[in-house]
C-alpha positions in Angstrom: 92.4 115.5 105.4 93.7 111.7 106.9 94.4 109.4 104.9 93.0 106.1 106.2 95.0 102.6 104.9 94.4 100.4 107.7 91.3 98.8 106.5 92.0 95.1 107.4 91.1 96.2 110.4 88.2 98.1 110.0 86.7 100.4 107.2 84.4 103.6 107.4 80.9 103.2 107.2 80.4 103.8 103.4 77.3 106.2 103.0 75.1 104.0 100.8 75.2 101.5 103.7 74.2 104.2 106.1 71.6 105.3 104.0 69.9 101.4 104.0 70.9 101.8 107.8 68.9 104.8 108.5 65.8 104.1 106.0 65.3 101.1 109.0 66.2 102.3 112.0 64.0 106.0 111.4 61.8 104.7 108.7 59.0 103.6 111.0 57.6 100.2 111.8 61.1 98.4 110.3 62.8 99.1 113.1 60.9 97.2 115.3 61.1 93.7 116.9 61.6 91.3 113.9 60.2 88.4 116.2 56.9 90.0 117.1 53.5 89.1 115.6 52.1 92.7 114.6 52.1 94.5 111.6 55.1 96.3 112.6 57.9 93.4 113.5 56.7 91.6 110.6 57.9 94.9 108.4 61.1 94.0 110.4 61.3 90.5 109.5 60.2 91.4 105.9 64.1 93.3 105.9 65.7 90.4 107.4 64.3 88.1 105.4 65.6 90.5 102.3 69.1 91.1 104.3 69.4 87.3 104.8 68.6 86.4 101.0 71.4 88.7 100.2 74.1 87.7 101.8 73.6 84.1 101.1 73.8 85.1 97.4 77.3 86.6 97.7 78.1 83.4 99.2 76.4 81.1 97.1 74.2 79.7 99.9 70.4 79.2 100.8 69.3 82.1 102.8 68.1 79.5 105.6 72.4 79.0 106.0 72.9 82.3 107.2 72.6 83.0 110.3 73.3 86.5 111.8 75.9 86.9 114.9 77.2 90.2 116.7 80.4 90.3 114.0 83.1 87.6 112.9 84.4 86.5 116.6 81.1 85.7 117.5 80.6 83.5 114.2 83.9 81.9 114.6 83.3 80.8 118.4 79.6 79.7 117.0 81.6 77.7 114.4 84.0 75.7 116.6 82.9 75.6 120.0 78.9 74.9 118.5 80.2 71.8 116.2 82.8 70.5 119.2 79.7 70.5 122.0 77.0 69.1 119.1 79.8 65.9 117.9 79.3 64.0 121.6 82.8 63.4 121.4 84.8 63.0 124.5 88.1 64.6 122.8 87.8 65.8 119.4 90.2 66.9 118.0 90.5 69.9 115.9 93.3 71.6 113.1 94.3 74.8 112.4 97.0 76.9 111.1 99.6 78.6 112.8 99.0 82.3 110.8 95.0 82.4 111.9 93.5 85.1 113.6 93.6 84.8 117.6 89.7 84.7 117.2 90.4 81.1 116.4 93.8 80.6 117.7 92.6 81.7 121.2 89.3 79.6 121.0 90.9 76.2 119.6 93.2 76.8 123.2 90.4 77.1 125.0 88.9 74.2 124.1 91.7 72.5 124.8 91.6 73.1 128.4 87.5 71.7 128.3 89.3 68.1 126.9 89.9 69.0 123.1 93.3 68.4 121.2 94.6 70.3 118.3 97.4 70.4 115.9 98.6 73.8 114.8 100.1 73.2 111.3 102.5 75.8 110.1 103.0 77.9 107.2 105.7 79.2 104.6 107.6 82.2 104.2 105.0 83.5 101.4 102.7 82.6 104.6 101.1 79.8 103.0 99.7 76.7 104.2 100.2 73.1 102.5 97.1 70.9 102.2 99.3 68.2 102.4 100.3 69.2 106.2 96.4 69.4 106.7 96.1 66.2 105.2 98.9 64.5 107.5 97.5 66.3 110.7 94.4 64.7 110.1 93.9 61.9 112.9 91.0 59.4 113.1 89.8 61.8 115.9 89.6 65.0 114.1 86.3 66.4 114.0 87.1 69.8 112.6 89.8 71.7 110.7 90.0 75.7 110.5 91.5 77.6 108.2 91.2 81.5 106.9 90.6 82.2 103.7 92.8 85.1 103.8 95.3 86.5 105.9 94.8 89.6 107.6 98.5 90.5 108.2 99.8 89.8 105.1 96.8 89.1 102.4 98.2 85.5 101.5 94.8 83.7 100.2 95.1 80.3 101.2 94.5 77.3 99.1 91.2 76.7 100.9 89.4 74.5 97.8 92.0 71.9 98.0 92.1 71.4 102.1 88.1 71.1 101.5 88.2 69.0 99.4 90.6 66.7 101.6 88.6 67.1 104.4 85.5 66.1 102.2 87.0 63.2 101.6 88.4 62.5 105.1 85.3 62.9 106.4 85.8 66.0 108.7 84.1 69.4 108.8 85.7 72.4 107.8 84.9 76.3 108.8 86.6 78.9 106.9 87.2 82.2 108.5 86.6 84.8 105.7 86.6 87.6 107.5 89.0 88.8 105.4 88.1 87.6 102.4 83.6 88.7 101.6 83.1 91.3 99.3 87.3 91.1 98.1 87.2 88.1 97.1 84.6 85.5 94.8 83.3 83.6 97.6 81.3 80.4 96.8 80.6 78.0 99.4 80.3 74.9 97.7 83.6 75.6 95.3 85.4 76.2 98.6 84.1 72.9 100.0 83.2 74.2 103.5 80.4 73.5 105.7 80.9 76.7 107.5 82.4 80.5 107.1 82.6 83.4 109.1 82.1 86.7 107.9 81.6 90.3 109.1 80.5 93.5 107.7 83.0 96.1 109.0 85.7 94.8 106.5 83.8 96.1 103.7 82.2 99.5 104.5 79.8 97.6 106.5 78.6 98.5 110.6 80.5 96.9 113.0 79.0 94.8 115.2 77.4 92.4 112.5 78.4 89.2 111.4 77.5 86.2 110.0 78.1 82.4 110.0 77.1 80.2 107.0 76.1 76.9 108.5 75.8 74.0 106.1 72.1 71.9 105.6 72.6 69.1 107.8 75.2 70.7 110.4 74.5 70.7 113.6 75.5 73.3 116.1 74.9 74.0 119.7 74.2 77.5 120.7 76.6 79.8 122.1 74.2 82.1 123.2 71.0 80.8 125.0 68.0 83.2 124.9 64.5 83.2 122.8 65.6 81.1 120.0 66.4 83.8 117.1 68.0 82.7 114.4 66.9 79.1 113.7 67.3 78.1 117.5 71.3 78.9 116.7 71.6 82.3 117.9 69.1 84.2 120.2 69.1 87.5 121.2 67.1 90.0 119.2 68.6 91.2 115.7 69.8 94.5 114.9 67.8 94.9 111.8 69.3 97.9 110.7 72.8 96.7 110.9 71.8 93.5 109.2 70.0 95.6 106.6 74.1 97.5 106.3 75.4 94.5 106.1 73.6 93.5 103.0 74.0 96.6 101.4 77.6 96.6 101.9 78.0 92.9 100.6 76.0 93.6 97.5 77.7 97.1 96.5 81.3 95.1 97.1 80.1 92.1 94.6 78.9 94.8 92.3 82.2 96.7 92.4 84.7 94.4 92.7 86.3 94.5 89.2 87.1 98.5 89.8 88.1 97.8 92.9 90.4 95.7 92.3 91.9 97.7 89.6 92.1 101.0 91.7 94.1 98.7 94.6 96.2 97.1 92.4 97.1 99.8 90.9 97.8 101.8 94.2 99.7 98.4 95.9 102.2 99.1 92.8 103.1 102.4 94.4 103.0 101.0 97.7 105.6 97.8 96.2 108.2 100.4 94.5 109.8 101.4 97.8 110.9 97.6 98.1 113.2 98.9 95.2 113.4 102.5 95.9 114.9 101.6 99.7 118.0 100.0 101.0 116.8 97.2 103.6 113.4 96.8 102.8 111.4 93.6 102.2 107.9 92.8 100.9 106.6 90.0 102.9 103.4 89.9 100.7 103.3 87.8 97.2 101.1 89.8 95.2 100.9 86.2 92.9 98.9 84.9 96.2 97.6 88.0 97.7 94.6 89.9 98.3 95.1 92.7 96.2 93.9 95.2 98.5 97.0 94.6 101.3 101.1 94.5 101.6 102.7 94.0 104.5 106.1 95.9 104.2 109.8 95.4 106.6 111.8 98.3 106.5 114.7 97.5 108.5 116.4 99.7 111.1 113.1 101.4 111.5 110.9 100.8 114.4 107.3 100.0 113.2 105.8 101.6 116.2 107.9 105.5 115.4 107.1 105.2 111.9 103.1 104.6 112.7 103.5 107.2 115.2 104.9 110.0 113.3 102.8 108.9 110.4 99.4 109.6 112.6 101.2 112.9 113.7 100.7 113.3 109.7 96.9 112.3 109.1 98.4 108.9 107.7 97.1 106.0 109.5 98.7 102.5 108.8 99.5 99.3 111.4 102.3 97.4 113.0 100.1 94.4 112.1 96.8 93.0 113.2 95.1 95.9 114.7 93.5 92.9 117.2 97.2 92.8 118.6 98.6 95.9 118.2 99.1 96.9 121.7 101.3 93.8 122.5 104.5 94.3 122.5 105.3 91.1 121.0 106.3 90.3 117.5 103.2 89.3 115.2 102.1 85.3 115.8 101.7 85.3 112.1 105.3 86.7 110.8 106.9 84.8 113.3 105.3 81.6 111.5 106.0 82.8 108.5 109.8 82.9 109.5 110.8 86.5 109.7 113.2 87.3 112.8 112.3 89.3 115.9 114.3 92.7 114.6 112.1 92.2 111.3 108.9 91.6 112.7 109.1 94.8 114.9 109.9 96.4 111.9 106.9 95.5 110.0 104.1 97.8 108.8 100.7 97.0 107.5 99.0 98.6 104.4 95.4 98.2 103.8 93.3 99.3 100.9 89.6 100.0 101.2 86.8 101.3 99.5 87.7 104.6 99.9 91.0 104.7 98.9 92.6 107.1 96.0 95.6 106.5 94.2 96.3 110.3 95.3 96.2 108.9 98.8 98.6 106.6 98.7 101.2 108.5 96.5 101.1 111.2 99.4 101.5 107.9 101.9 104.6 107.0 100.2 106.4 109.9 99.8 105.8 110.2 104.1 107.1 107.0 104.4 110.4 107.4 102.5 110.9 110.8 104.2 110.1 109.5 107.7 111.8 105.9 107.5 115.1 107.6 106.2 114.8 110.3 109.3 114.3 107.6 111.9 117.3 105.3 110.5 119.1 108.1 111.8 119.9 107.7 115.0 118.8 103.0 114.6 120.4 102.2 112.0 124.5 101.0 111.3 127.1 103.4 110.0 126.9 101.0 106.8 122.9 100.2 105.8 123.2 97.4 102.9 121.1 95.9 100.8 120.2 93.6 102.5 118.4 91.0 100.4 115.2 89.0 100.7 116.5 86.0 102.4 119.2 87.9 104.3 119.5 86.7 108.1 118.6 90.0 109.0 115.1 89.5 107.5 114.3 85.7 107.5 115.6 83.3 110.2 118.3 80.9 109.3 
């Protein structure tokens, strides 16, 4: 039997959701075309319209906000590169932070080769971001800031209510990527202050390959994707009603569950936070004051991240060196690094994520791999003397 904690990066298909799923795509005329005029597609667009309605409830939107995308890339580049091309502006410029995922990162670059300029604003140790360095990187120019709501590495939730409020009053537009954060987090759009979010369903017990941006009234986008006009003119390409229908499902049974949830992973994250105590040389980078309480990102010093996941999957365990989006690079994570943690630390680094799934049975058999297999492989990396080694030690945390 695995045991599965690397659900930041994706989560099994939970088998309500695949129930909704399959009462569409086998249950007869639903499955069809939701943009045709027979009896049939308009069964189809009966479930979207249901789909739609409830997902913009667990954000606190109008259905007619939501619009559906092929997963949480797809929304972000919808988000950015739609607002840049609808401003008219010769050289917008644009804000993000320095711990986002590369889905932004990589498409905020890109737009600066097509005559766009950004500031990348950093973050603290507890991989934090300071309105007030949003606030100061705000320029006359800047049409749009970016931030995530919560971090996938790590967990940090960022103070996302206060730079939206800053940018309400600056006068600039601001997408939150909470990719990370529907269906683990409360997530209302207007207490947030955002004008638009990305979210995905594969997070959450959801399909993969559905996503969703929530687009402000009044916003204005340019497509990404020409095509027949689906999804208000915003998105064509014809839906994947089942998975929309999933991604509903799963939305609505993560709202409903959320306060066991939450219990169960906190509960399971205190096992996970002993072996900061129970080890020499081992560091939490993840403030569970500030942190979604379903993740902890975890150095243990003197112990390549890459063995340790290795041997671990040798054992049915499956954890990550970081964002699975990244895993195969060889170098350190962009988000650690930010955060300040050296190069030795960052290779170091493992990622534990809690999903819906997850048993406090689990992750005590987890741990007890993880002591046994860290204390094995410090064998033959580690010095003839292992200390301490506390949290701000060089060997952690660059000078």
């Amino acid at each position: 039997m695995s045991i599965y904690l690397d659900n930041n990066a994706t989560t099994p298909l939970r088998p309500e959701v695949w129930d909704a799923m399959a009462a569409v795509e086998f249950g007869g005329a639903e499955a069809r075309n939701p943009s045709s005029t027979h009896k049939s597609g308009q069964a189809a667009k009966k479930v979207m319209r249901a789909a739609r309605e409830r997902v913009a409830d667990a954000l606190g939107a109008d259905p007619d906000e939501i619009i559906f995308t092929g997963g949480g890339s797809e929304a972000i580049n919808l988000a950015l590169k739609g607002s840049v091309w609808a401003s008219g502006l010769s050289a917008p410029h644009i804000v993000t932070t320095a711990i986002e995922h590369h889905a932004v990162l990589n498409t905020v670059a890109w737009l600066e080769t097509q005559g766009c300029s950004a500031t990348v604003v950093p973050a603290d140790l507890r991989c934090r971001v300071d309105p007030q360095a949003i606030a100061d990187a705000i320029t006359r120019d800047t049409l749009i800031v970016s931030v995530m709501l919560a971090n996938n590495e790590v967990g940090t939730i960022q103070p996302v209510r206060e730079i939206g409020a800053i940018c309400r009053e600056r006068g600039v537009l601001l997408h939150v990527d909470a990719v990370q954060g529907v269906g683990k987090l409360p997530v209302d759009v207007d207490d947030l202050n955002c004008d638009l979010l990305s979210c995905t369903a594969h997070k959450i017990g959801g399909p993969k390959g559905v996503g969703a941006l929530y687009v402000r009234k009044g916003i204005t986008l340019v497509p990404v994707i020409h095509g027949g006009g689906q999804e208000s003119g915003i998105r064509s390409g014809t839906q994947n009603v089942a998975g929309i229908a999933g991604f509903a499902e799963a939305v609505e049974l993560a709202e409903q569950e959320r306060e066991e949830t939450w219990a169960r992973w906190r509960d399971c994250r205190q096992v996970l936070f002993g072996l900061q105590d129970e080890m020499n040389a081992v560091r939490v980078n993840s403030d569970p004051e500030i942190c979604l309480p379903n993740c902890l990102s975890i150095t243990f010093l003197y112990c390549d991240a890459m063995a340790l996941t290795t041997n671990l999957s040798m054992r049915g365990i499956y954890v990550s060196t970081g964002s699975a989006c990244s895993s195969g690079d060889l170098e350190p994570s962009h988000v650690l690094k930010a955060m300040g943690l050296s190069d030795v630390a960052c290779h170091c680094t493992v990622r534990f994520s809690l999903g819906w799934s997850t048993t406090r049975d689990q992750v005590d058999t987890a741990v007890g791999a993880v002591k046994e297999l860290v204390e094995m492989l410090r064998e033959v990396t580690m010095p003839e003397e292992l200390g301490k080694c506390g949290a701000d030690c060089p060997c952690f945390v660059k000078a």
